[in-house]
Structure formats: C-alpha cells, structure tokens
N, C-alpha and C positions, 0 to 999 in steps of 0.2 A: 812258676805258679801257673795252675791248670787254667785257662780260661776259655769259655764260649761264646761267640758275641753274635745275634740273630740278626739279621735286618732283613729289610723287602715288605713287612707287613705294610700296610693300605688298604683303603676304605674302596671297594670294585663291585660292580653292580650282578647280577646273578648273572650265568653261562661266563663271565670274563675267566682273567687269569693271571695271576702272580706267581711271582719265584721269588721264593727264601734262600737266605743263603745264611748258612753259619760259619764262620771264622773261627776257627780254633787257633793255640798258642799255649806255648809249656809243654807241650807231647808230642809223641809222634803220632797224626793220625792214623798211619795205615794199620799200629798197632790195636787199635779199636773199634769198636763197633758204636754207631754212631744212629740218631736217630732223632725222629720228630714228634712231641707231643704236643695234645692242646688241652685248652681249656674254656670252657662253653661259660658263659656267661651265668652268674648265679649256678654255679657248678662245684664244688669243691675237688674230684677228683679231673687228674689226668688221664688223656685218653690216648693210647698209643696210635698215630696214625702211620705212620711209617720207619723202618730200620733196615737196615742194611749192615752186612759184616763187614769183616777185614779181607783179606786177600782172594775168598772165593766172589766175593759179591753178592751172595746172597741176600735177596730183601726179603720184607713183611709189609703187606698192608692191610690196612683196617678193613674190612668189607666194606664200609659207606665210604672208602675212597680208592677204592679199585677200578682199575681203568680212567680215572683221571686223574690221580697224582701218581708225580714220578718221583723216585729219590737217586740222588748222583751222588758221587762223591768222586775230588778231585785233592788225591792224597799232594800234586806238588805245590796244590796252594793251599792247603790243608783248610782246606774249604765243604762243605758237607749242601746241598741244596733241594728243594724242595719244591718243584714243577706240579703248579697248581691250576688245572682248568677247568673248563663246566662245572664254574665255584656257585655251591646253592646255600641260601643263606643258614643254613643248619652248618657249614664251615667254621661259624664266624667263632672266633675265641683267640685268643693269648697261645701263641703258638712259642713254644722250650725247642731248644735245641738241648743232647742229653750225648752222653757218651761214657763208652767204660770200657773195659777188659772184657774179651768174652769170658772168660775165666770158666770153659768148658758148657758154656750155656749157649743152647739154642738162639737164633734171633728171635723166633717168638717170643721163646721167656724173656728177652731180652728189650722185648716191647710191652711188656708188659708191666715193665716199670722197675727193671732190674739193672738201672745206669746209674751210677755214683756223682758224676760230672752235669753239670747243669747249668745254662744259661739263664739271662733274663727276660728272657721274650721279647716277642714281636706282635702286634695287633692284627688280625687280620678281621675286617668289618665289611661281609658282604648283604648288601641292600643295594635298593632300586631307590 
C-alpha cells in the first residue's frame, strides 16, 4: 500500500525556518517524482510549491518561494524534505506531500497538480 506521511509543520514567527519532511512507503521512491503542495487558508485550490524528479534531480519552484525553499530528496530513506526559510506569513497553509510516475511529463507539469499519490498534510502557521 502507497503511502505518504508529512511532518515538521509548526506554528514560526516571520523570517524563521522549518523542514518538512515526508516519509514515504509501498514504492520505490527513486522511481518518482515527488513534490510539495499547499493550501492557504479559505483557499480551495492547491498550489504547487515545489518538485523535483527522479534520477536527474531536477526541481520546480513556485516564484514566491524561490530562493528560500529548498527541496531534497533522500531515495535510501525514502524520505522527500522541504527546507523552509525567510518563512512570511503568506506561507502559512496545509502543506501535501504528492508523488507519481513521471509517466513522460515534465516536473513542471508535474507541479502543477499532475501526482496521483497524496499525503495528509502538515500545518505550517507563520505569525508574530
């Protein structure tokens, strides 16, 4: 059974910094492409903040989190993480971990809400 499990989310005051981390289980991850969405408060859609491939490494980031998040992935702990700093509170939301096959699609497209595999989030609540 496929599963994604998020943790790290907390309550961090502006400029701070947190790491996400997602656990995967039931696959291989280095076979997928692997990625971070959130969800803004009174918000219904998800918003892709970050992805990264499979074996080249290639990532995606959202423009409003470029240059301060990073995305990792650590296929022997089949671990996926998500290096969060100069956090401003337009961050704050329900952060998914997501994964899939590339199944010939770009990591773009791939952030853009084209992963089958889904978590149940994590909070992340930035205020002073």
């Amino acid at each position: 059974q496929l599963q994604l499990v998020e943790s790290g989310g907390d309550l961090v005051q502006p400029g701070g910094s947190l790491r996400l981390s997602c656990e995967v289980s039931g696959f291989r991850l280095d076979y997928y492409a692997v990625g971070w969405f959130r969800q803004a408060p009174m918000r219904k859609e998800r918003e892709g903040v970050s992805c990264i491939g499979t074996s080249d490494g290639t990532t995606y980031y959202a423009d409003s989190v470029k240059g301060r998040f990073t995305i990792s992935r650590d296929n022997a702990k089949s671990t996926v993480y998500l290096q969060m700093d100069s956090l401003k509170p337009e961050d704050t939301g329900l952060y998914y971990c997501a994964a899939d096959l590339p199944r010939g699609l770009d990591i773009h497209t791939m952030c853009a809400g084209m992963m089958g595999y889904w978590g149940r989030g994590t909070q992340v609540t930035v205020a002073s």
